[in-house]
N, C-alpha and C positions, 0 to 999 in steps of 0.2 A: 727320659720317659719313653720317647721313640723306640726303642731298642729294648724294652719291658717285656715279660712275657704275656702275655691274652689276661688271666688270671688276676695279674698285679691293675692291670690299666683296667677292668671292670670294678677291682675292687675300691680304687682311686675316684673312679665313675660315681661310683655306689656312695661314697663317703662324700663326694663334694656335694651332693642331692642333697643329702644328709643337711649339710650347712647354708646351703641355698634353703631348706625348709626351714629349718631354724631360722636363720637368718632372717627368710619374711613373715616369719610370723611374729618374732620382738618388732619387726618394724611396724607392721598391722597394730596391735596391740599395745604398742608405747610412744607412739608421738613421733614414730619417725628417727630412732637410734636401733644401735645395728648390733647383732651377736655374736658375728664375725667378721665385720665391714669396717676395721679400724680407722682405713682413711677415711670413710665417711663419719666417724665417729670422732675422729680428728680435727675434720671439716666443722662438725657442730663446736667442737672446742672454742674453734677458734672465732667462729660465728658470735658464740655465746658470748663469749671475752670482750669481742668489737663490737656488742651493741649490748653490751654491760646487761647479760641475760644469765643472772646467776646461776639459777635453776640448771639452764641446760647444760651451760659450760661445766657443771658438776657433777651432772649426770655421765656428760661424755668423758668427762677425763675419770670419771670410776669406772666404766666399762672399759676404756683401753688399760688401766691397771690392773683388774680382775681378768682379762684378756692375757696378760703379760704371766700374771700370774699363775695360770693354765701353761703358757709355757713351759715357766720354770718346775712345774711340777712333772710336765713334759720330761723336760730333762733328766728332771733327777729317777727318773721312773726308766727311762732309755738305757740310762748308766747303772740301774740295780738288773734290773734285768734280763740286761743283754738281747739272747736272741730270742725271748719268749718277750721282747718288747712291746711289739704289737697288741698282742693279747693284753699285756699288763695295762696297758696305754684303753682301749678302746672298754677295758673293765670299768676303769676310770671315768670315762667317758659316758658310759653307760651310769653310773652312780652319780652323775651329776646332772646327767638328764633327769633320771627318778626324783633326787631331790630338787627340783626346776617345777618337775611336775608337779609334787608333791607340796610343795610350796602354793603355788600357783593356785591350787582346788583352795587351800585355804586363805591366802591374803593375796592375791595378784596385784604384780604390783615391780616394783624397780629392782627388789632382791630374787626377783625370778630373770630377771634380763642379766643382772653378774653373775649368776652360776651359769647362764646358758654362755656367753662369754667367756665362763672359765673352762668350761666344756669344749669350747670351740679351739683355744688355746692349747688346749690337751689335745685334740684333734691334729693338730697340725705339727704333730709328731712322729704320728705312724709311720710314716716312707721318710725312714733318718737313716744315716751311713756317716759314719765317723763323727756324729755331734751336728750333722749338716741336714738342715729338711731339703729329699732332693727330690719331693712332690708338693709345692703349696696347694692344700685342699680347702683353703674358706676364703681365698681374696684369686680372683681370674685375672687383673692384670698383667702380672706373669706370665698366665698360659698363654694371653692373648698375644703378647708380645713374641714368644716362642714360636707363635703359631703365624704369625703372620712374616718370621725369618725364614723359619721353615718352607712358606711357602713362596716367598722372596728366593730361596735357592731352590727349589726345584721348578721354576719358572725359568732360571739361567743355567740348570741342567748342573749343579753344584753339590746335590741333594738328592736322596729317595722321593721320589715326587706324591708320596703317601707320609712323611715324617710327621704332616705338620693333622693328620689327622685325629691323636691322642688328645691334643691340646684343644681342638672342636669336640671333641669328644668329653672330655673334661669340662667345660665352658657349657656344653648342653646340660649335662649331669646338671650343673646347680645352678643354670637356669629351670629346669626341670623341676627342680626341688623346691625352687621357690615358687613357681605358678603354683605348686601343691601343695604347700604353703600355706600360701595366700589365700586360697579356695578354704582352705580346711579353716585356719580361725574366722575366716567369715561363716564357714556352718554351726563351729562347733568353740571355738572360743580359746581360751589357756587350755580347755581337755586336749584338744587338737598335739597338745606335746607328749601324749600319752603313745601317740603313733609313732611319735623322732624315738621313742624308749624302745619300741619293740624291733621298727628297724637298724637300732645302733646294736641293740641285744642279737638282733640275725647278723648282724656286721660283724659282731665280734666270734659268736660261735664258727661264721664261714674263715673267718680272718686265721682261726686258732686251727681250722681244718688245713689248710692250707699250708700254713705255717710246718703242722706236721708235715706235711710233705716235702717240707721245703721249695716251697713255688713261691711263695715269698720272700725274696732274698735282698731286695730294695731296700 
């Protein structure tokens, strides 16, 4: 990612917000399970399991499936459409925010948390090369970890002593995302997903701009 041009790492920026907002707003809104925070959603699995909490333990193990899910639609969306992948990927993505939202005005409720999940899974496709996601945009542990190598070598002079500023960079994005988030469905409730529609719909037309140009090449 270090080595990306301006273009790619704001767009990476942009999209992790993206899943940071998502992200806390299924958590505001449903008891504290995640859109794109598997390990935490993991965590409740197994929470669930160890103090015999049906309920949750069920909830979370269908969000990490319909999560997994998104993937695999990920893929096969990567492998039809090659280098207009992005665009196809973030089209995607956009139509499952709509029906998230759409859902949501009328029964809000657990089937709005697995389409946003599946959304999020599809998300985490955009920056692929050879089958490989070589940007996670909806879990930071990764970046953090990157980030604090990065800054682990350019402290013993190993490294660009700026490498490790994509991955802060990244890590504020959906921090970002989720104060904004959070704010919004405490104003405005399940509408509040109406806003992740319009910014994935700007995501996607700058994505396809770009693309044209090939500045996208990640």
């Amino acid at each position: 990612m270090h080595r990306t041009e301006s273009p790619l790492i704001a767009v990476a920026v942009c999209l992790a917000a993206l899943a940071g907002f998502v992200d806390a707003l299924a958590f505001t809104s449903l008891g504290g399970f995640f859109a794109s925070f598997m390990s935490g959603n993991s965590t409740r699995l197994g929470v669930g399991l160890g103090q015999g909490v049906a309920a949750d333990a069920a909830t979370a193990a269908a969000l990490v499936l319909s999560f997994v899910s998104g993937v695999i639609v990920a893929s096969v969306i990567v492998r039809a459409a090659r280098a207009r992948h992005k665009e196809a990927l973030m089209l995607a993505v956009t139509g499952l925010l709509i029906l998230a939202a759409a859902v949501a005005t009328v029964v809000p409720g657990p089937l709005v948390l697995l389409l946003l999940a599946a959304a999020m899974g599809v998300e985490n496709g955009v920056f692929n090369r050879d089958g490989e996601v070589t940007i996670g945009l909806t879990y930071m542990t990764g970046s953090l970890v990157r980030m604090g190598q990065k800054m682990a070598d350019a402290l013993m002079g190993t490294g660009d002593r700026w490498d490790w500023m994509p991955y802060l960079a990244l890590w504020a994005g959906f921090v970002a995302g989720a104060v904004s988030g959070a704010a919004s469905q405490l104003r405005w409730g399940w509408s509040a997903l109406w806003l992740a529609v319009a910014v994935s719909a700007a995501l996607t037309v700058a994505i396809a701009r770009l693309s044209g140009r090939r500045v996208l090449a990640a």
